[in-house]
C-alpha positions as a Markdown table, in Angstrom:
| # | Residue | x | y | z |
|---|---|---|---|---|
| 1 | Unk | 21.4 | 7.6 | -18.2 |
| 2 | Unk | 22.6 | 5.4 | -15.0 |
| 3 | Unk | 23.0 | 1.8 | -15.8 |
| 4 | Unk | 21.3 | 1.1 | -12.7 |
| 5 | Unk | 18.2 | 3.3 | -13.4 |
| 6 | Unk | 18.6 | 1.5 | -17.2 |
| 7 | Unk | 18.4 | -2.0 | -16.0 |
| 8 | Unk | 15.5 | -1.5 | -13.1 |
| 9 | Unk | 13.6 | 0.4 | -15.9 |
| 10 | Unk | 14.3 | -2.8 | -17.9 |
| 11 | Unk | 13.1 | -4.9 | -15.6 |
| 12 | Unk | 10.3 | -2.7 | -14.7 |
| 13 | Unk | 10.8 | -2.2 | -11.0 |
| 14 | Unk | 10.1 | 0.6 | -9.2 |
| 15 | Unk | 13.0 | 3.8 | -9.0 |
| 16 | Unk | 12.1 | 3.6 | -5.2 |
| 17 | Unk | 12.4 | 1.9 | -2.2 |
| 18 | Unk | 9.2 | 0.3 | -0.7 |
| 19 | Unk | 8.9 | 1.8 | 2.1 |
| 20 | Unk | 10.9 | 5.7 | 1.0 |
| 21 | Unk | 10.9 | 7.1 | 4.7 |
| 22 | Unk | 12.1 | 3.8 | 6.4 |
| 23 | Unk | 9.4 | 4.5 | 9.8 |
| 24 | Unk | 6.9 | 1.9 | 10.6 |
| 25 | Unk | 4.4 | 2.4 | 12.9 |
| 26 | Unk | 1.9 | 0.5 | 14.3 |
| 27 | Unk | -1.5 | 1.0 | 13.1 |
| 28 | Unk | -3.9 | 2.5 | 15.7 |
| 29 | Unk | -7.0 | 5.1 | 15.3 |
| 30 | Unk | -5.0 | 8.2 | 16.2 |
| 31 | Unk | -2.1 | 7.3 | 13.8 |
| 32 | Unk | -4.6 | 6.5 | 11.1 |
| 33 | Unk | -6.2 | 10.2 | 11.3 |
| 34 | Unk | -2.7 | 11.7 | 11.8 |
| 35 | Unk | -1.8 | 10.6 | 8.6 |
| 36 | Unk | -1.2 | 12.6 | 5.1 |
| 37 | Unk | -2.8 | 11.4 | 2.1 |
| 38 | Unk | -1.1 | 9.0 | 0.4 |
| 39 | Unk | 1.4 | 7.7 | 3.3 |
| 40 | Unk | 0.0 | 4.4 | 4.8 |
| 41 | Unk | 1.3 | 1.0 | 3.6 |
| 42 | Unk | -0.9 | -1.2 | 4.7 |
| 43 | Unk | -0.1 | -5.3 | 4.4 |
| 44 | Unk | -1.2 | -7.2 | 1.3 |
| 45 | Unk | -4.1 | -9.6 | 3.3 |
| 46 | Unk | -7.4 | -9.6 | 4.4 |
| 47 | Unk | -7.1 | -9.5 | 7.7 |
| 48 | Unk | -5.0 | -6.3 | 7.2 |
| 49 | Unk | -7.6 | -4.7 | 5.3 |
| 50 | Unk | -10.4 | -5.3 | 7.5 |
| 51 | Unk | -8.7 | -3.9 | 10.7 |
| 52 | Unk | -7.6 | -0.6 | 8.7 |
| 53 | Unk | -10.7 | 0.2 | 7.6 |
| 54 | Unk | -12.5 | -0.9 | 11.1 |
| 55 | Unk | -10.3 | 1.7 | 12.6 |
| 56 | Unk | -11.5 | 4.8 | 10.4 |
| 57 | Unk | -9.0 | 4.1 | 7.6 |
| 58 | Unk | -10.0 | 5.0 | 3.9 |
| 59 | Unk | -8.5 | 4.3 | 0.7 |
| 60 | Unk | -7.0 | 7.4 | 0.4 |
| 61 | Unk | -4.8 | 7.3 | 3.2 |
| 62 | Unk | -2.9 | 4.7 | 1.7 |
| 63 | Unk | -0.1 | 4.5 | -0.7 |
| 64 | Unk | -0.4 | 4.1 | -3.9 |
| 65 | Unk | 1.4 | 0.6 | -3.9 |
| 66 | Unk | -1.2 | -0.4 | -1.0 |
| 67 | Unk | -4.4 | 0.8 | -3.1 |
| 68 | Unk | -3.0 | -1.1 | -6.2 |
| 69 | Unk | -2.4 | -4.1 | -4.2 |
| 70 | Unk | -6.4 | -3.4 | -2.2 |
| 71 | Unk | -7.9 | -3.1 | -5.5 |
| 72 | Unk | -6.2 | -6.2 | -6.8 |
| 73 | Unk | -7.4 | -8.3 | -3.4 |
| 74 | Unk | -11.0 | -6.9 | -4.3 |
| 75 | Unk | -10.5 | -7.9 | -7.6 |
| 76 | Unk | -9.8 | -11.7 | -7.1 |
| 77 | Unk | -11.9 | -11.8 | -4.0 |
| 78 | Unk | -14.7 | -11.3 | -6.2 |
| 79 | Unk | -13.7 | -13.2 | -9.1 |
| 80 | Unk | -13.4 | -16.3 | -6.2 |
| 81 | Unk | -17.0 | -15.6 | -5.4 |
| 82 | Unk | -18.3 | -16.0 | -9.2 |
């Protein structure tokens, strides 16, 4: 196996880049339905959150890094209400 690929799996990172087609686009209604399942990355905050999903975005639009991170912010945002 690649050292490199030994090492990252080591350190459990991720094989890929963050963002794997390197194109960022600004958020807007139209982009939002445009997109495949699976291919927004949407910023780890609040704020983020709330204006993706005011503009018709839905958990399934979004990668799987952003859902881990949206369920995380969920998570602790109700743990903080508790």
């Amino acid at each position: 196996m690649n050292l490199e690929i030994e090492q990252k799996l080591a350190e459990n990172k991720t094989l890929y880049k963050d963002i794997l087609d390197g194109e960022t686009m600004e958020l807007t209604r139209k982009n939002i339905q445009k997109a495949t399942p699976n291919g927004i990355n949407v910023v780890n905050n609040g704020f983020a959150y709330s204006d993706y999903f005011k503009m018709g975005g839905t958990v399934a639009k979004m990668s799987l890094k952003s859902t881990k991170n949206y369920y995380n912010y969920i998570k602790n945002k109700n743990v903080e209400q508790e």
